[in-house]
N, C-alpha and C positions, 0 to 999 in steps of 0.2 A: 849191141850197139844201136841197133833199130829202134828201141822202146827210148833209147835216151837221144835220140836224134829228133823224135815223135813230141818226147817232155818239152824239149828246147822249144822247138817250131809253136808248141803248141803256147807257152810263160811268154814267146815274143810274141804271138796274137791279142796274149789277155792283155800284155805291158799297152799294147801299143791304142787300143781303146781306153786303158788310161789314162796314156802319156802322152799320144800324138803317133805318125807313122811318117814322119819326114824321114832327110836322110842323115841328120845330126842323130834322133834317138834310135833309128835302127843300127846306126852303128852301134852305140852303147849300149842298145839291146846283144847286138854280137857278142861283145865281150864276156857277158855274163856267162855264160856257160866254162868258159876257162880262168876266171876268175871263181868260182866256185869248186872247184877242184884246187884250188890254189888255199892254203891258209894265212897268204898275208894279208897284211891290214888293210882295208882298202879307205880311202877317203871322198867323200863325198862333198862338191863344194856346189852350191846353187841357192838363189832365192829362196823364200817361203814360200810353200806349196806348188813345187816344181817337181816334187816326187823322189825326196831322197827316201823317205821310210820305205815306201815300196820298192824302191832298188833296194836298198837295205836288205827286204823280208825277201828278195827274190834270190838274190844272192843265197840267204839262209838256207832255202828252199831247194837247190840245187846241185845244195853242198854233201857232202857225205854227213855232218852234222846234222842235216836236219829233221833227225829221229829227239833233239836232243832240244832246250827252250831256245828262242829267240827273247833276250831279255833287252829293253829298253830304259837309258836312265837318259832322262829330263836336264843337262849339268847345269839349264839353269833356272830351275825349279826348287834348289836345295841352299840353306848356308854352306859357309864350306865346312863347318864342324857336323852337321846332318849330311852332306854330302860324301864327307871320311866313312861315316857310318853306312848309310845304303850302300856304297860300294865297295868297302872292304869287310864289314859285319862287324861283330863285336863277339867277345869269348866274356863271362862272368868273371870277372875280374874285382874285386875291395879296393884295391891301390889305387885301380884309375875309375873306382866310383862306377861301375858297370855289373846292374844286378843282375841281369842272365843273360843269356847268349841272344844273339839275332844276326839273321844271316843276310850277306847281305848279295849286291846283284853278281858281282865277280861268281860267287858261290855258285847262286842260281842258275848262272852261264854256264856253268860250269860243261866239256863237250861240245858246248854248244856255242852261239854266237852273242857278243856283248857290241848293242849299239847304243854308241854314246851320240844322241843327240846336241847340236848348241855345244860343242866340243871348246868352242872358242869361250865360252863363259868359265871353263873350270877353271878355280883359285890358282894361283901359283906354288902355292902347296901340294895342292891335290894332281897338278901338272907332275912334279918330284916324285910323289907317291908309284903315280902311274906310271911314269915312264923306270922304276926301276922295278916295279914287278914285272913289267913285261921285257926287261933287260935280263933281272936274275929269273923267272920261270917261277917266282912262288910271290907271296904276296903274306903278311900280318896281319891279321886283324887286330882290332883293337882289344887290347886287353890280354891277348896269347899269349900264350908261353913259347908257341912254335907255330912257323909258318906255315901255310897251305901253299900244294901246290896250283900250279896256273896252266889251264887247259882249255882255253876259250877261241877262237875267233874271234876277234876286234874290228868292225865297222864305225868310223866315225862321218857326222854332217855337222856340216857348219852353213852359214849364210853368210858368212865372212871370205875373203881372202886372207889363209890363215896365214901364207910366207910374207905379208905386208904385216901381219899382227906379229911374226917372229923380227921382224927389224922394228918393229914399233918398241921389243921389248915387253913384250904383253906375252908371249906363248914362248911356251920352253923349246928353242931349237932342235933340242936333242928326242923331245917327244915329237915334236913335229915329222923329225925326219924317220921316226920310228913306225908311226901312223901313215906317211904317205911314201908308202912301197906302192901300190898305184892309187890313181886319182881319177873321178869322174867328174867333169863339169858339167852341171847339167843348169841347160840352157831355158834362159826363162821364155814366156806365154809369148810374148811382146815381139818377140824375135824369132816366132815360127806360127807367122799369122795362116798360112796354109790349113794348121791343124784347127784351128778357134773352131770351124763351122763343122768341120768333125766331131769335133770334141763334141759340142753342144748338142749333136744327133746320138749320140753314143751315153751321152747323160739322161737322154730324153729316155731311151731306151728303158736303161736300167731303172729311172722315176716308174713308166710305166708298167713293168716290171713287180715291181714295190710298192705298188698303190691300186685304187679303185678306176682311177683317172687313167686317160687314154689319149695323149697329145701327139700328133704323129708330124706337125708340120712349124715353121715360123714362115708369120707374111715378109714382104721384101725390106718393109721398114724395120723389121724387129734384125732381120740378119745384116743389113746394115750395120748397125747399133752394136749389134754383137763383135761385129766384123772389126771395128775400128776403135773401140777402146784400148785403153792398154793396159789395163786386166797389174796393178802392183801385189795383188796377192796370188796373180798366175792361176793356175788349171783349178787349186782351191776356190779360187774367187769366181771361177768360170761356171765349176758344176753351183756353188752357192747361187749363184744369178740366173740357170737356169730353174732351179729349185724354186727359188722365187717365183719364178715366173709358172713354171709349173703348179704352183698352188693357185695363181691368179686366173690363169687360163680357162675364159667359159665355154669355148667349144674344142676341136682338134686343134685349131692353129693357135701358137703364140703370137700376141702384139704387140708393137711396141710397149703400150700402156701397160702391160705384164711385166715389161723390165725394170729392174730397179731405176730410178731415177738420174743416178748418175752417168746414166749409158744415153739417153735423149739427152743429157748436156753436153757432152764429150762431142766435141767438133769435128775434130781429125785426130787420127791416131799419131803416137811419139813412138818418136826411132823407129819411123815407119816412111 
């Protein structure tokens, strides 16, 4: 029990250099450990780069599954006729025009955990699909003669409110309520300005780290700047601008003039 009390303590340390250490994400940090022992579906709702892949992978990581892949599909990176295929596969099949077999991510997943990114883009077909392999426990691929069975882990993120897209008639009720046995909101940059100047030392870190370069400080003007943007692409857009500014930087300290451009116009912060 001590080595897994050690694991926990130690996934909420690394989380929290990437996420922030307020007291919205330590909680969320809490949960994770009894969510991982848990095989239901968890859903993920929050902005762009607010850190659902890495809840995601951490979950994975914690689980008794995670000797086994963590596979990621993109729902909206595919048609829905390409999108049939990567995640249910396809069997050789003449009839339906399918010359050999290709597997597809269910497969891959397979023990292990299947996280469907951008959940809210999938076809309303491919919504049917899903929600009845994980209803009946096997799944068809295309072209079969006989079902596979269904042995995954299901993490879905969305940047949507997905119970406003099931009244909108956009997302399958019934998957929905299938996908959110629990739910994480995870809150954006903008609204946990506390962690911005942290962040931004904790990215500097791991820059220099990773490089030849060795920046240990920012003057008063540059943490300003930093301080009061409102960051719409979140913790992404945070470490990218210190990045930025990490390349520009001539000696230890960053300055304003290292920032990107937009952060010297930015006057006051919103919903601040």
């Amino acid at each position: 029990m001590l080595p897994q009390r050690l694991e926990t303590k130690k996934t909420s340390y690394e989380l929290s250099k990437k996420l922030g250490k307020d007291r919205r994400m330590k909680k969320i940090f809490s949960l994770l450990p009894d969510l991982a022992e848990s095989d239901a579906p968890v859903l993920l709702e929050g902005e762009s780069g607010t850190g659902k892949e890495l809840i995601a992978a951490t979950i994975h990581k914690l689980s008794k599954r995670y000797r086994y892949p963590l596979v990621k599909v993109s729902c909206s990176a595919f048609s829905e006729e390409i999108l049939i295929t990567e995640l249910f596969g396809c069997r050789a099949n003449s009839l339906h025009g399918v010359q050999e077999d290709c597997i597809g991510r269910m497969e891959m997943a397979k023990r292990g955990t299947l996280f469907l990114d951008e959940i809210d883009f999938l076809p309303f077909r491919v919504q049917v699909m899903l929600f009845r392999a994980f209803e009946d426990g096997h799944y068809m691929p295309l072209g079969a003669q006989r079902p596979e069975s269904l042995d995954i882990r299901l993490i879905a993120a969305t940047e949507k409110n997905l119970k406003n897209r099931v009244r909108e008639g956009k997302f399958k009720e019934s998957l929905y309520y299938r996908i959110n046995v629990f739910q994480i909101q995870l809150p954006p940059l903008r609204e946990r300005r506390g962690n911005i100047i942290f962040l931004a030392y904790q990215h500097i870190r791991y820059l220099n780290e990773r490089g030849e370069k060795t920046v240990k400080d920012f003057d008063l003007d540059a943490l300003r700047a930093l301080q009061r943007y409102h960051y719409p692409g979140n913790i992404k857009e945070l470490e990218n601008v210190i990045q930025h500014a990490h390349i520009l930087a001539q000696g230890e300290s960053i300055s304003l003039g290292d920032l990107p451009s937009r952060l010297s116009e930015e006057k006051k912060p919103k919903d601040f």
